[in-house]
Every structure is written in C-alpha cells, then in structure tokens.
KEROTI-307616 format. One record per atom (N, C-alpha, C): residue number from 0; residue in three letters; atom name; x, y, z. Coordinates in steps of 0.1 Angstrom, whole numbers, plus 5000, padded with zeros to 4 digits. Each point is the difference from the previous one (the first is absolute). Layout:
<nodes>
nr, rest, atom, x, y, z
NUM, ALA, CA, X, Y, Z
...
</nodes>
This chain:
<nodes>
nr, rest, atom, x, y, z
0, UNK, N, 5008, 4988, 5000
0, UNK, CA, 4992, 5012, 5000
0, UNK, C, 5009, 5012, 5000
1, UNK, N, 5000, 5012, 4995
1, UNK, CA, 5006, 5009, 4994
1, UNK, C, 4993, 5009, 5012
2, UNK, N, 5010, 5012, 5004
2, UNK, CA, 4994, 5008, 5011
2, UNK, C, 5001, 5011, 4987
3, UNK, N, 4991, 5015, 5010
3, UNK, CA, 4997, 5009, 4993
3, UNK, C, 5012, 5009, 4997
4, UNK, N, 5008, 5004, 4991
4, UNK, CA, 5010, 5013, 4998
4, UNK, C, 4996, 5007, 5002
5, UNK, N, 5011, 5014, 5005
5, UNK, CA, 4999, 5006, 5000
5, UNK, C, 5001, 5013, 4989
6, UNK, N, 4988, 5007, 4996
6, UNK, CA, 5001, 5012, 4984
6, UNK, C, 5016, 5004, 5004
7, UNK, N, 5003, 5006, 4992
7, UNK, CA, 5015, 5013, 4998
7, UNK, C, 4991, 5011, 4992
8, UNK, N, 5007, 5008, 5007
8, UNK, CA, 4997, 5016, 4993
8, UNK, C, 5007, 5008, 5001
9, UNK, N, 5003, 5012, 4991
9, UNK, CA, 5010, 5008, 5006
9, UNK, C, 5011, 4994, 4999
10, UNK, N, 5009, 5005, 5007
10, UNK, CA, 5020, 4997, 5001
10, UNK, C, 5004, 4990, 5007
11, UNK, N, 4985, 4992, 5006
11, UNK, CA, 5005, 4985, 5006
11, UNK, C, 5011, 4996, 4995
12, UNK, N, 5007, 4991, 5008
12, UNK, CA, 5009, 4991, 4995
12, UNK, C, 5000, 4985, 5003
13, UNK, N, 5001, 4990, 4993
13, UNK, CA, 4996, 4991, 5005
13, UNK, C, 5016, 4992, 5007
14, UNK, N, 4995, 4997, 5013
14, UNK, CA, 5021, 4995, 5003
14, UNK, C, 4993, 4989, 5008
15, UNK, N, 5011, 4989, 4996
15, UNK, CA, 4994, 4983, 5008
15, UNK, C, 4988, 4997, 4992
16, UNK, N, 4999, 4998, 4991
16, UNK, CA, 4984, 4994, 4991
16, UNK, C, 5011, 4998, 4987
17, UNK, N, 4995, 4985, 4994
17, UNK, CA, 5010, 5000, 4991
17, UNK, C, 4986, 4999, 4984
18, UNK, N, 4990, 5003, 5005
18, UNK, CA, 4985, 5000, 4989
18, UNK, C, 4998, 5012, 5000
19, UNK, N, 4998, 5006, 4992
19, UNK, CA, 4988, 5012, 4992
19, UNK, C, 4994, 4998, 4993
20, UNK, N, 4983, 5000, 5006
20, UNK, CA, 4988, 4997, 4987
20, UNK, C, 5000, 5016, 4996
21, UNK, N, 4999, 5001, 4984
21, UNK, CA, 4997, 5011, 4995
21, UNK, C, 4991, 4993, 4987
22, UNK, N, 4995, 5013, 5002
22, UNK, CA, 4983, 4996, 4991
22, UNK, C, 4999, 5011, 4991
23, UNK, N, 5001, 4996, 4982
23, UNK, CA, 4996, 5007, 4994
23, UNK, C, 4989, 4994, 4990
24, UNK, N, 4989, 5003, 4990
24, UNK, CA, 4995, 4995, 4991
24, UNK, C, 4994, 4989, 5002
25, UNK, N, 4994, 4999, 5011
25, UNK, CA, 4998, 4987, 5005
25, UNK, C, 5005, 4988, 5003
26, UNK, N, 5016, 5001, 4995
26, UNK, CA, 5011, 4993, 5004
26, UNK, C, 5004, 5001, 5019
27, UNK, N, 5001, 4992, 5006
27, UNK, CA, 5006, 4998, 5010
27, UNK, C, 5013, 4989, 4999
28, UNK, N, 5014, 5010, 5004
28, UNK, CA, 5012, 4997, 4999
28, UNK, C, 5008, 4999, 5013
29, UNK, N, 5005, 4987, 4998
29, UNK, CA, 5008, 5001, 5022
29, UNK, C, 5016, 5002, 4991
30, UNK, N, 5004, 5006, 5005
30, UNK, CA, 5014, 5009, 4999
30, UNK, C, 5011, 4991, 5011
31, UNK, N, 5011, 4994, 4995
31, UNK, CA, 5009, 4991, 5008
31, UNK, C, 5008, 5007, 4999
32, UNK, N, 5008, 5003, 5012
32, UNK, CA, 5011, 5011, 5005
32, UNK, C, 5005, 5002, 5013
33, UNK, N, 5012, 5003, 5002
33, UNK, CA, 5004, 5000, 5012
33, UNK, C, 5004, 5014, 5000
34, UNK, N, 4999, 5008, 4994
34, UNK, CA, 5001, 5013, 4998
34, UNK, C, 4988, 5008, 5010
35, UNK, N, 5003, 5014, 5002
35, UNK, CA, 4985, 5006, 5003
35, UNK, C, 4998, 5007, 4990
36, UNK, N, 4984, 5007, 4999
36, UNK, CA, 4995, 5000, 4990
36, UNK, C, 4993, 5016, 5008
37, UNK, N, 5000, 5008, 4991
37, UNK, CA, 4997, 5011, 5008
37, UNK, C, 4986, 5003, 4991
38, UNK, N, 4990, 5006, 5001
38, UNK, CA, 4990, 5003, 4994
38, UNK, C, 4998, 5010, 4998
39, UNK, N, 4997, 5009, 4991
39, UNK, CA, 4996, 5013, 4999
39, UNK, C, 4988, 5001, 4994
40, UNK, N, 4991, 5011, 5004
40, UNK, CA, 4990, 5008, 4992
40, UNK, C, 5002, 5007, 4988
41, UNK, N, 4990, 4996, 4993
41, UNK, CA, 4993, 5002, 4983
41, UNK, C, 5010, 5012, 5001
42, UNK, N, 4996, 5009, 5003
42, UNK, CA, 5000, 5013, 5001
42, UNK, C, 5006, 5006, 5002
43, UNK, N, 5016, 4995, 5001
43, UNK, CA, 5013, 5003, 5003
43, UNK, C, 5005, 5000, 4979
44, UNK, N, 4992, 4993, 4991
44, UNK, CA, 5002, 4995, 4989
44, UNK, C, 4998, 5014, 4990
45, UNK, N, 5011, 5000, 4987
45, UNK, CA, 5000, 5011, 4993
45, UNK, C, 4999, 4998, 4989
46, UNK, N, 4987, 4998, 4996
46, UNK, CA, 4999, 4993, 4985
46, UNK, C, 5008, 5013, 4987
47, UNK, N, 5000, 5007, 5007
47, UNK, CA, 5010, 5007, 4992
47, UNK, C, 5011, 4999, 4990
48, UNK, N, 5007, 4988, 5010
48, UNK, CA, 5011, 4992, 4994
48, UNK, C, 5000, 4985, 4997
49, UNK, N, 4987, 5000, 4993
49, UNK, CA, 4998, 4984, 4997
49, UNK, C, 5008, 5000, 4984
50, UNK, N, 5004, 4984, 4999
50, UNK, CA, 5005, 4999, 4984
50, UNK, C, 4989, 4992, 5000
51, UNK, N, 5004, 4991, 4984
51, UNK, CA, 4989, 4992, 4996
51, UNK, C, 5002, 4988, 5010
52, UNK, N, 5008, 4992, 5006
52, UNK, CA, 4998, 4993, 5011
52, UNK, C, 4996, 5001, 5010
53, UNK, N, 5004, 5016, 5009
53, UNK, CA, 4998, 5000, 5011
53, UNK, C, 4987, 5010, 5003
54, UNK, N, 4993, 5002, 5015
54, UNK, CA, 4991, 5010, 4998
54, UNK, C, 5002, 5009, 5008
55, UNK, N, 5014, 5005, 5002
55, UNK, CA, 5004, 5011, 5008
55, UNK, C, 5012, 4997, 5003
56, UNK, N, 5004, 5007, 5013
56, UNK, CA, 5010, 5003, 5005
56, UNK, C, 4990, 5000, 5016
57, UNK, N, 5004, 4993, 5015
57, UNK, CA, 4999, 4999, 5011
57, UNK, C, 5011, 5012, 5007
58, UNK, N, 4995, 5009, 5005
58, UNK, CA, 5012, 5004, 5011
58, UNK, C, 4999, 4997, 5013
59, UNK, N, 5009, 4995, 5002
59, UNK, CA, 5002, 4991, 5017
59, UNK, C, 5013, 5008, 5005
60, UNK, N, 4994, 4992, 5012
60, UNK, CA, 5019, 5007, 5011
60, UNK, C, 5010, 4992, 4995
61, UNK, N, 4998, 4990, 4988
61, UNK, CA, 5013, 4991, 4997
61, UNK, C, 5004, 5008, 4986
62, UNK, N, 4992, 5010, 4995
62, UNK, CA, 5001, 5006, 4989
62, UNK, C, 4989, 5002, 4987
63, UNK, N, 5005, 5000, 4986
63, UNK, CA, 4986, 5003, 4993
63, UNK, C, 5002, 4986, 4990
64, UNK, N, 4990, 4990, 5007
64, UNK, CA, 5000, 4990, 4997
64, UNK, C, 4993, 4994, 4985
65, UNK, N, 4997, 4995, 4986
65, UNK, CA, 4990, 4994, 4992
65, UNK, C, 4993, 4995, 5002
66, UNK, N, 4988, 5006, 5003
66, UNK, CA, 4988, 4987, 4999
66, UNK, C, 4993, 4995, 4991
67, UNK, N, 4999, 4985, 5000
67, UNK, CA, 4995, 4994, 4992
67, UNK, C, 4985, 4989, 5003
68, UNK, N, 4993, 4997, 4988
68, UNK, CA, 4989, 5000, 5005
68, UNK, C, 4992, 4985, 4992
69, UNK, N, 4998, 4991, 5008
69, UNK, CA, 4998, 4987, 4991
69, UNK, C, 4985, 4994, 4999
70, UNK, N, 4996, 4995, 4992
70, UNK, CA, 4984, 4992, 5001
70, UNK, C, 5003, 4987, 5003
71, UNK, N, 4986, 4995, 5003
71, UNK, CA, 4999, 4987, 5002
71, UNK, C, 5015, 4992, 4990
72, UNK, N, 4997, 5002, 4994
72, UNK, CA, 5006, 4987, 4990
72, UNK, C, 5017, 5005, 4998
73, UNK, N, 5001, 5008, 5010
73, UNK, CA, 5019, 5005, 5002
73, UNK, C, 5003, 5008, 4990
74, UNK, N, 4993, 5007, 4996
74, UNK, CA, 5005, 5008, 4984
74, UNK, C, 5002, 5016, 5008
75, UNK, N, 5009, 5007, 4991
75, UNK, CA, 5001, 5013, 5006
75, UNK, C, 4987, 5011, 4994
76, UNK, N, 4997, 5007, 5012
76, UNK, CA, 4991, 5009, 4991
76, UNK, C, 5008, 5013, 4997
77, UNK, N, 4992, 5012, 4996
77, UNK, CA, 5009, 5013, 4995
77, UNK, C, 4991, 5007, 5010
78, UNK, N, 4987, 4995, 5003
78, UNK, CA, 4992, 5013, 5009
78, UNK, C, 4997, 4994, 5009
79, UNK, N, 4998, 5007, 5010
79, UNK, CA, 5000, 4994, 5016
79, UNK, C, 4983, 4999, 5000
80, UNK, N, 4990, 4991, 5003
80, UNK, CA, 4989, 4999, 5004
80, UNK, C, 5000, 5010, 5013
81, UNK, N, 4989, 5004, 5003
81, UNK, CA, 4995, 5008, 5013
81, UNK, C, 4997, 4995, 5016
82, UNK, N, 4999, 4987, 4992
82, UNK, CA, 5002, 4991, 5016
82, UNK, C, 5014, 5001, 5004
83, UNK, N, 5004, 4999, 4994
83, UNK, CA, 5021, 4995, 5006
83, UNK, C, 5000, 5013, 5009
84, UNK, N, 5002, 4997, 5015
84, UNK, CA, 5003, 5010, 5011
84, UNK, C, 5011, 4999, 5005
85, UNK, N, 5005, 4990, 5003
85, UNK, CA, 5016, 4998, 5007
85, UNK, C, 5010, 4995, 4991
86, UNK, N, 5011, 4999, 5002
86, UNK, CA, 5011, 4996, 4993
86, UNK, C, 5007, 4993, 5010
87, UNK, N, 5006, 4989, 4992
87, UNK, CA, 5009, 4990, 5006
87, UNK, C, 5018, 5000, 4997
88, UNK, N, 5007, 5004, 5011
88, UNK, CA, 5013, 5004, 4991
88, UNK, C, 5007, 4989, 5002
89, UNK, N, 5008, 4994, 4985
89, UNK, CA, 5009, 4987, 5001
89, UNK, C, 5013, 5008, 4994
90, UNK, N, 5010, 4993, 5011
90, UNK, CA, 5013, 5004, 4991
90, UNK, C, 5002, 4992, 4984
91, UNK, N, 5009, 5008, 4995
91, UNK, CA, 5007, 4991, 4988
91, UNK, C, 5015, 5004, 4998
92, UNK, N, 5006, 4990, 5005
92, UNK, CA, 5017, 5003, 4998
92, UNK, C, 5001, 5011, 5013
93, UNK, N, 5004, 5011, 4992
93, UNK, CA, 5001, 5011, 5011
93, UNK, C, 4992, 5008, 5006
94, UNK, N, 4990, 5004, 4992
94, UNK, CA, 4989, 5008, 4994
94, UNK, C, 4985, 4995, 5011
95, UNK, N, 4988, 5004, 4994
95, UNK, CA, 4987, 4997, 5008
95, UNK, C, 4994, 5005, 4986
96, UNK, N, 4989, 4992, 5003
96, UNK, CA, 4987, 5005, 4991
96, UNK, C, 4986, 4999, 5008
97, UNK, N, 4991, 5002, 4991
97, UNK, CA, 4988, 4998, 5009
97, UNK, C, 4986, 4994, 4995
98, UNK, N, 4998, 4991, 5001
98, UNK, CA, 4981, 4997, 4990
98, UNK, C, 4990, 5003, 5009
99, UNK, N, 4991, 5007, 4990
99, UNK, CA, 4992, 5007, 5008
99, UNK, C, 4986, 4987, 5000
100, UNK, N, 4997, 5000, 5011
100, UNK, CA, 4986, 4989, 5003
100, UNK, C, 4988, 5008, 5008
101, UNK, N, 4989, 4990, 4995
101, UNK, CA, 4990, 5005, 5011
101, UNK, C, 5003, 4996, 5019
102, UNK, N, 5005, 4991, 4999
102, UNK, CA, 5005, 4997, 5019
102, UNK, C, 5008, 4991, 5001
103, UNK, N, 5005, 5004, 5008
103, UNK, CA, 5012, 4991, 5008
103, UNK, C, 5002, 4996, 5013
104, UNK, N, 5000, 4986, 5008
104, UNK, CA, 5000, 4998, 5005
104, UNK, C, 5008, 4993, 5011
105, UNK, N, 5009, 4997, 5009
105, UNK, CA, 5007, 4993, 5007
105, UNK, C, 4993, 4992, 5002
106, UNK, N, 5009, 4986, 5001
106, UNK, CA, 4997, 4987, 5002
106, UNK, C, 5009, 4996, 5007
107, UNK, N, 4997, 4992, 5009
107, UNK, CA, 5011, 4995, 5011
107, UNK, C, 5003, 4986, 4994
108, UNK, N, 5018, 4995, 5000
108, UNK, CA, 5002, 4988, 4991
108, UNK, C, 4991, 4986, 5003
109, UNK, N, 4999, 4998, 5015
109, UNK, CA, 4989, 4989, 5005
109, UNK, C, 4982, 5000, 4998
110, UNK, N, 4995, 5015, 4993
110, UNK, CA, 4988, 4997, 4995
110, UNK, C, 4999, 5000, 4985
111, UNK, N, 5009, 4993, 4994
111, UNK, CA, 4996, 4997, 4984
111, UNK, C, 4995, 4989, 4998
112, UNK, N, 4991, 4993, 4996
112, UNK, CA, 4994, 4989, 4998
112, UNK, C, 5014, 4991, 4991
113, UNK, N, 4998, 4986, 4999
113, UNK, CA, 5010, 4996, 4994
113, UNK, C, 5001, 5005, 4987
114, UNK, N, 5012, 4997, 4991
114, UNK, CA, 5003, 5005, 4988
114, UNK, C, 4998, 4988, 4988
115, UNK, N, 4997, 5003, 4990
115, UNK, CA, 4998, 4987, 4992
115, UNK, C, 5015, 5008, 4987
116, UNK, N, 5000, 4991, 4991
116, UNK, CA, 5006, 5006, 4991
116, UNK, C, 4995, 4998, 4990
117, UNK, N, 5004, 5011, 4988
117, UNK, CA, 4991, 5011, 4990
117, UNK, C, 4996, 4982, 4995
118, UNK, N, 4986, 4999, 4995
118, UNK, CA, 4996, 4993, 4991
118, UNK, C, 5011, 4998, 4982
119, UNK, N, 4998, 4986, 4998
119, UNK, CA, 5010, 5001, 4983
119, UNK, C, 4992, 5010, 4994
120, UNK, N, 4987, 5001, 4999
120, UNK, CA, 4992, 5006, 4987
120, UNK, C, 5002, 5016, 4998
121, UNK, N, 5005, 5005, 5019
121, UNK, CA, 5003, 5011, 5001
121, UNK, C, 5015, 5005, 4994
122, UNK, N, 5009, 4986, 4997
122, UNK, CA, 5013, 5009, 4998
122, UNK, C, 5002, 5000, 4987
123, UNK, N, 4995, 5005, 4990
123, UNK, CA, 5001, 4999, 4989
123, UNK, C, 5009, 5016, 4994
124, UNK, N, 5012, 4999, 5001
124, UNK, CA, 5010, 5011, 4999
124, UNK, C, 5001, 5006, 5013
125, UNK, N, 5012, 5009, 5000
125, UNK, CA, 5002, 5007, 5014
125, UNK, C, 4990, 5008, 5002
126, UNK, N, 5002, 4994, 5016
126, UNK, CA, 4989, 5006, 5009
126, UNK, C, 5009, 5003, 5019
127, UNK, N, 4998, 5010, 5001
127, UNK, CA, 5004, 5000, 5015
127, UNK, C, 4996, 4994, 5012
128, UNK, N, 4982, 4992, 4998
128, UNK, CA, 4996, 5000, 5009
128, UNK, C, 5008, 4984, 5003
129, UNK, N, 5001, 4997, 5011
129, UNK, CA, 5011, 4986, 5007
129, UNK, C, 4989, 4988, 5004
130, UNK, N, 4986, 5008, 5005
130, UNK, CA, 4992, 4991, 5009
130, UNK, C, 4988, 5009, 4998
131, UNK, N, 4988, 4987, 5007
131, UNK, CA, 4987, 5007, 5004
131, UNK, C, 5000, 4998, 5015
132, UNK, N, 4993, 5007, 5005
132, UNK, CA, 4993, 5000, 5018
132, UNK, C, 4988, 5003, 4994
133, UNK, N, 4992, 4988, 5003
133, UNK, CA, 4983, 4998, 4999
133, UNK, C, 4994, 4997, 5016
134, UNK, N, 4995, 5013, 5003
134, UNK, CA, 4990, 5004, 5010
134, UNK, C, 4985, 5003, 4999
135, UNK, N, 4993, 4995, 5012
135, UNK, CA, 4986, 5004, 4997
135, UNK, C, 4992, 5008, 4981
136, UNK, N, 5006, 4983, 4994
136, UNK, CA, 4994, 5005, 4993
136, UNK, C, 5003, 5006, 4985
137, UNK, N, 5011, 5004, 5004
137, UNK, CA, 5008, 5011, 4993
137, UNK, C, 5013, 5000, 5002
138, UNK, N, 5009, 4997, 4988
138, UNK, CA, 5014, 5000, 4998
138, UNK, C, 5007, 5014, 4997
139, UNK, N, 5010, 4998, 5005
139, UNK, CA, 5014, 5013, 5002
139, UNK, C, 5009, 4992, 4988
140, UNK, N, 5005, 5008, 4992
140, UNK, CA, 5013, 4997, 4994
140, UNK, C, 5011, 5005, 5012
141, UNK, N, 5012, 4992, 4998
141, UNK, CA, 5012, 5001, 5011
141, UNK, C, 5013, 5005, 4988
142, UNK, N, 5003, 5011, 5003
142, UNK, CA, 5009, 5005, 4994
142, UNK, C, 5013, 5004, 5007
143, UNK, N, 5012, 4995, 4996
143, UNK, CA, 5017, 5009, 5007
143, UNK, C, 5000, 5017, 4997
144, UNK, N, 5000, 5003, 5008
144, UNK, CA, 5003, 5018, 4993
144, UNK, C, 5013, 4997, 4985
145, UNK, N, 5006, 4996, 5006
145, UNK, CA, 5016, 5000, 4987
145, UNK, C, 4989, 4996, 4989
146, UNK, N, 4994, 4991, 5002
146, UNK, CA, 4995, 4995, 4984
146, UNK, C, 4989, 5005, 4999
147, UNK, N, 4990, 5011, 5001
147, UNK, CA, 4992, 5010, 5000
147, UNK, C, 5008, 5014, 4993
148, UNK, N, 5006, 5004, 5004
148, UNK, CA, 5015, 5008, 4996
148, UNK, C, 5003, 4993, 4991
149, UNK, N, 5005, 4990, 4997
149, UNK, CA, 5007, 4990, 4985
149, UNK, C, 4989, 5005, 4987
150, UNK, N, 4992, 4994, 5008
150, UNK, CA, 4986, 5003, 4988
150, UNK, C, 5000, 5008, 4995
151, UNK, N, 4994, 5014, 5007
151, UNK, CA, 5001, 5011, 4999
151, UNK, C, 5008, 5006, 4989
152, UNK, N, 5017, 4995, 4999
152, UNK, CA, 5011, 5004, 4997
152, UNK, C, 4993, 4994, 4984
153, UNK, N, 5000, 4988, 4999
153, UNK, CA, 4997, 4991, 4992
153, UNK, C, 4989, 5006, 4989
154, UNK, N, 4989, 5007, 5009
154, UNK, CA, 4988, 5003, 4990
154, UNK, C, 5004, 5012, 4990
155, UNK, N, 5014, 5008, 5008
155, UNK, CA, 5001, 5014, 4998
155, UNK, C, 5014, 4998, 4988
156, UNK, N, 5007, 4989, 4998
156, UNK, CA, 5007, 4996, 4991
156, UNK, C, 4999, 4992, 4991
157, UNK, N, 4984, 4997, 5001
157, UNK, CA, 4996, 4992, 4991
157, UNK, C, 4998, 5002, 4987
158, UNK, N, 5011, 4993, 4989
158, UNK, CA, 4995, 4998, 4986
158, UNK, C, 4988, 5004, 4997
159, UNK, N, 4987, 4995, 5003
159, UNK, CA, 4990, 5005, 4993
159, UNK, C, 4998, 5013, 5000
160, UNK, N, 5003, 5004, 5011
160, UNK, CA, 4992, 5017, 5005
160, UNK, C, 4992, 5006, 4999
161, UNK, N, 4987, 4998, 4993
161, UNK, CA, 4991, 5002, 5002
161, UNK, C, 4991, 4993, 5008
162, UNK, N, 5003, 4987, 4999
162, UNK, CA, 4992, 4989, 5010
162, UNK, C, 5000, 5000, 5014
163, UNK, N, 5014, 5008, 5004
163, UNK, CA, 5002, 5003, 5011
163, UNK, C, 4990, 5009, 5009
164, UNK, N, 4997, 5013, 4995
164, UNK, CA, 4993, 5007, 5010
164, UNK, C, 4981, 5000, 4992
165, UNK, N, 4995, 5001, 5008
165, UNK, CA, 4985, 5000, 4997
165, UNK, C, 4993, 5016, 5006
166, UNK, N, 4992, 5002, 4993
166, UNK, CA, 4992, 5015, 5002
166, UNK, C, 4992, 4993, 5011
167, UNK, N, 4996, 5010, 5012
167, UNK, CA, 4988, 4996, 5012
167, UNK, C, 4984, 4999, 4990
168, UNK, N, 4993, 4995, 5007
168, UNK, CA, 4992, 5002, 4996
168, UNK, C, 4991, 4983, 4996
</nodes>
C-alpha cells in the first residue's frame, strides 16, 4: 500500500527521497535519482527566450536555466500548455535544466509499489522509460533523470527534426 506524498511547490527541495512523481498530459512519471530536485514556479519562466525546442528560459537562484516541455508520448513541445505550473530542475553534466509539469511530487523510496519492467511491445526503439509501478489502478512510467536528459538531448539532435517537436494543442 502506497502512503500519501507530499505536493512541492515553490523552491521546495526535495533531500532523502530518491522518487519524484511529476505529472504532465496526463502522463504520470516517477523520476529515479539521488540527486535533489528543486522545483520552481511557472512563473519564474520567460517565454521570451524560447527556441524551437525549448519554451523559455527559467530564472532560479542556480541561474537562467531552459525549460523544456514534453507530452504524454515524450515528444518536445515549442509551447508550454497553461496547466504546466512548477518546474523540475535536473542537472546535465555541469549545467541544470528544467521541465515544466503540471505537479510534482515526493515519494518516499519505501512507498513505491513494486516495479515491473517496461513490457516488449513497449520497447520498440529508444525509449527512457526502464519500468512500470502499477498502483491502484493506474501505472507510473519509472524514468533515470540521466536518461530523461539523454532523451531530451536525443529528440533535440535528431536527424528528422521535424518529428521531434510538436505544436500544443
């Protein structure tokens, strides 16, 4: 049985929790990390400085970070939906970035339901997700930050380039 998390909001940080559920697009994603993960508000975000991958620029106390913005099915978008309120900051190499979601959550490592791993039919080319946690109901993809970041790296160097980012909507 899975106990209740606690929301993040604001400049929380998450320290001793090695899960973060973050929820966008009706995707629920558990985040594997030993890192902390600091969260920020929408609204720190400057779409000002969005390219065609990213949908802004985040300014944090760690600096003026990219944020980036994914749908259900891991694709990058160019426009941030209006739900996405917090941001989740993951290093990369030296650096930090940030994806913007509708919620994020702490999860303490002993309330994850067990883990299964990703179905064959699901691994049909690279994919980041590693596993499922199926709870009441309803399954979490289990994702490494590094390979969330990989992806990311992946969609944005991608040969096709157009396939890569998708309009909201």
């Amino acid at each position: 049985m899975t106990r209740q998390a606690d929301t993040l909001h604001g400049d929380s940080v998450v320290q001793g929790y090695q899960y973060i559920r973050v929820s966008f697009d009706g995707l629920n994603m558990l985040l594997l990390d030993n890192h902390s993960h600091p969260v920020e508000p929408a609204r720190a975000l400057s779409v000002d400085a969005r390219t065609r991958y990213s949908v802004g620029r985040m300014a944090t106390d760690k600096g003026n970070l990219v944020a980036y913005c994914l749908n259900s099915r891991l694709q990058l978008l160019n426009e941030m939906p209006l739900s996405r309120r917090v941001s989740i900051i993951l290093p990369v190499n030296d650096d930090l970035i940030a994806i913007m979601c509708e919620r994020a959550e702490r999860i303490e490592f002993g309330t994850i339901p067990k883990l299964s791993p990703v179905p064959e039919c699901m691994r049909n080319g690279y994919t980041p997700v590693s596993h499922l946690s199926i709870h009441d109901g309803k399954a979490d993809i289990v994702v490494h930050s590094p390979d969330l970041v990989d992806h990311i790296h992946r969609l944005i160097t991608d040969d096709a380039g157009d396939t890569a980012v998708r309009q909201t909507g």
